[in-house]
N, C-alpha and C positions, 0 to 999 in steps of 0.2 A: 245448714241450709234446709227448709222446708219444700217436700215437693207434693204436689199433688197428681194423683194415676187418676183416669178418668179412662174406664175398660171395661166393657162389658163379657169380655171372657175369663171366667176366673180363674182356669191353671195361669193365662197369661199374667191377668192382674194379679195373682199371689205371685210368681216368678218374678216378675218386676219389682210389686214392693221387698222382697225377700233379699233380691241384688242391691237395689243401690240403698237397703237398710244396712246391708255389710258394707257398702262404700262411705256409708256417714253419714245418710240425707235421715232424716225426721220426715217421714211418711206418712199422707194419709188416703184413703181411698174415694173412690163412689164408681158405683156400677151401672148406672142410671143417669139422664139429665136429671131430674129432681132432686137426687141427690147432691148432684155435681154444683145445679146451679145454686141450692143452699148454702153450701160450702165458700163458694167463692163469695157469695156475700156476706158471710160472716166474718172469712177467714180471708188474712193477705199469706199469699207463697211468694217462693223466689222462681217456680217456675212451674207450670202445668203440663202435664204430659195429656194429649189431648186424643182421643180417637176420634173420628168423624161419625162413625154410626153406631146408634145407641137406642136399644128397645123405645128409648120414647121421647124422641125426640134426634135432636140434629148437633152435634159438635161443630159445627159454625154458628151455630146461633149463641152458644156458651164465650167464644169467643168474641161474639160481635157485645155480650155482656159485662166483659173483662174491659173492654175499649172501651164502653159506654162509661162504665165507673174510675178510667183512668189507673187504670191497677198497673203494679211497676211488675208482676209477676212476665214473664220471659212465657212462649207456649212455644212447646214443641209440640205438634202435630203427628200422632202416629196411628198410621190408619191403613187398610189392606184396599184403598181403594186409591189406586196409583195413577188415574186419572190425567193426564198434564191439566186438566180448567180445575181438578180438586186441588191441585196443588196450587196454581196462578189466584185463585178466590181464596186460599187460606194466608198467602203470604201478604196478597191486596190487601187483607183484613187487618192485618196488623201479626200473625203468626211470626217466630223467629226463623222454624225450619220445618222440613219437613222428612219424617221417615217412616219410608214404606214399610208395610209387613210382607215377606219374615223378615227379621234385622239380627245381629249379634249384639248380645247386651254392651260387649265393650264398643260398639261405635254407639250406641244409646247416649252412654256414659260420655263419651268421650262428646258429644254432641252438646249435650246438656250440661258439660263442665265451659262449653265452651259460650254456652248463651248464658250463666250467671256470671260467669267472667266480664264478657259485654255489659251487660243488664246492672251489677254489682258494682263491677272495681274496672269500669271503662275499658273492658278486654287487657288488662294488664295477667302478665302472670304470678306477678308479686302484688304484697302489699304491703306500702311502707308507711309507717307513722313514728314516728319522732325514731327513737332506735327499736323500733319494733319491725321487724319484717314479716311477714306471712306467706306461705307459698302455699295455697289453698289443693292446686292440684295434689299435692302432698301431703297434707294436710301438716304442715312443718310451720313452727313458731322459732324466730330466732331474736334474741336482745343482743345486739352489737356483736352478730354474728354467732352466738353460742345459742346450742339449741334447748328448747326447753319444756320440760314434762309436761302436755299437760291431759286431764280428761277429757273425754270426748263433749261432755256438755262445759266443762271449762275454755274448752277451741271454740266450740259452738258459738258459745256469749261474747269470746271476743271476736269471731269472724261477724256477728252480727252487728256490734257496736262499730266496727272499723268499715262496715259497712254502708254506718250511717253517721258519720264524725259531725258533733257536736250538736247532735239532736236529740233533746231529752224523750228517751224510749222507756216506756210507761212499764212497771209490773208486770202487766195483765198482757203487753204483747212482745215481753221477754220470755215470760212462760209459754203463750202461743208458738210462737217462733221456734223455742228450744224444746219443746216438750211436747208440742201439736196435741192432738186428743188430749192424751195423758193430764194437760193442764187441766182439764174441766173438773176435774177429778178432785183437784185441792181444794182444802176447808182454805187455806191460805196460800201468800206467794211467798214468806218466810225463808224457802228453801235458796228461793236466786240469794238472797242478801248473802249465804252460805258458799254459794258455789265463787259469787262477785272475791268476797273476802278470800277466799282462796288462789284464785285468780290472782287477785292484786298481789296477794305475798310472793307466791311464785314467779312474776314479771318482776317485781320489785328486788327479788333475792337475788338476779339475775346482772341487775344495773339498771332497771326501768324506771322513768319518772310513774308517780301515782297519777295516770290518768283518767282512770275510771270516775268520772266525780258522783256524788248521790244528789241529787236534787230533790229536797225535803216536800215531801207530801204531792212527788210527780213519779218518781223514777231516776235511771241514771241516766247518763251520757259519758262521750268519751271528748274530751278537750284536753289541749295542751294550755290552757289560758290556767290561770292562778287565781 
């Protein structure tokens, strides 16, 4: 899951990315609206962690730009201005939640597992596809109940694909999604077809049908169809 920190305090904003980089999110920052608003236009997340006030400019207006462009990204709101009209104008907006500063990171966590749940896999706590389950809070993979190894960007590519069944998801926003910055970086995207293959064999080892399919000269998708 891709998240994006929008904070203009940097012990806060390194502490934040630092936590839920151990919890398994694909991290990336901006300390700034210019920043932030760059980023969202370039880039789709699963969820934006959002402050309201920011050297230059306004955290509701970043928001009212995520609506404008219909972005499926989830915003959680956290801001030291505890306001009840900041909070009624962020939720009016389309925001998911809102959390005041100070906060403990596990109800952050615990907030934010709870709007891509929503947002993702229609507040489910599992996720089922043919005998595949998924239990995301745990980040737990099971084929007809037996559990199964896998890496953290091997979970990743399938929490992403089961996230979007049977829509062919392009190269270029496997590597965004699973690798955030990092992807800009590659001369090629050669690496997913490596992690995919890997993937497949370890599902497949398991009792899994091959659903990963390749769609030649697009990307892959995840279907049960033949």
């Amino acid at each position: 899951m891709k998240i994006l920190i929008v904070e203009d305090e940097p012990a806060l904003l390194n502490s934040l990315a630092s936590y839920l980089r151990q919890d398994g999110y694909v991290v990336e920052t901006a300390a700034d609206y210019a920043r932030a608003h760059e980023k969202i236009k370039l880039y789709q997340y699963d969820c934006v962690l959002l402050d309201l006030t920011l050297p230059d400019g306004n955290g509701l207006d970043l928001l009212r730009a995520l609506k404008a462009d219909n972005s499926a990204a989830g915003v959680l709101i956290v801001s030291a201005r505890d306001a009840l009209d900041d909070k009624v104008r962020g939720l009016e907006l389309g925001a998911d939640d809102y959390l005041a500063k100070p906060f403990h990171l596990s109800e952050l966590s615990a907030r934010l597992k709870a709007i891509i749940r929503r947002r993702n896999f229609q507040g489910s706590a599992q996720l089922v596809f043919q005998e595949l389950t998924v239990i995301p809070d745990q980040a737990q993979v099971l084929v007809k109940g037996e559990p199964v190894a896998l890496t953290r960007k091997e979970y990743d590519l399938l929490l992403y694909l089961l996230a979007h069944p049977g829509r062919v998801l392009t190269k270029e926003s496997i590597a965004e999604h699973v690798w955030g910055d990092a992807a800009d970086a590659a001369d090629s995207f050669d690496f997913i077809y490596t992690h995919l293959k890997n993937l497949r064999k370890k599902l497949q080892e398991k009792g899994a049908g091959d659903y990963i399919r390749t769609v030649y000269g697009m990307g892959y998708k995840l279907s049960s169809e033949q």
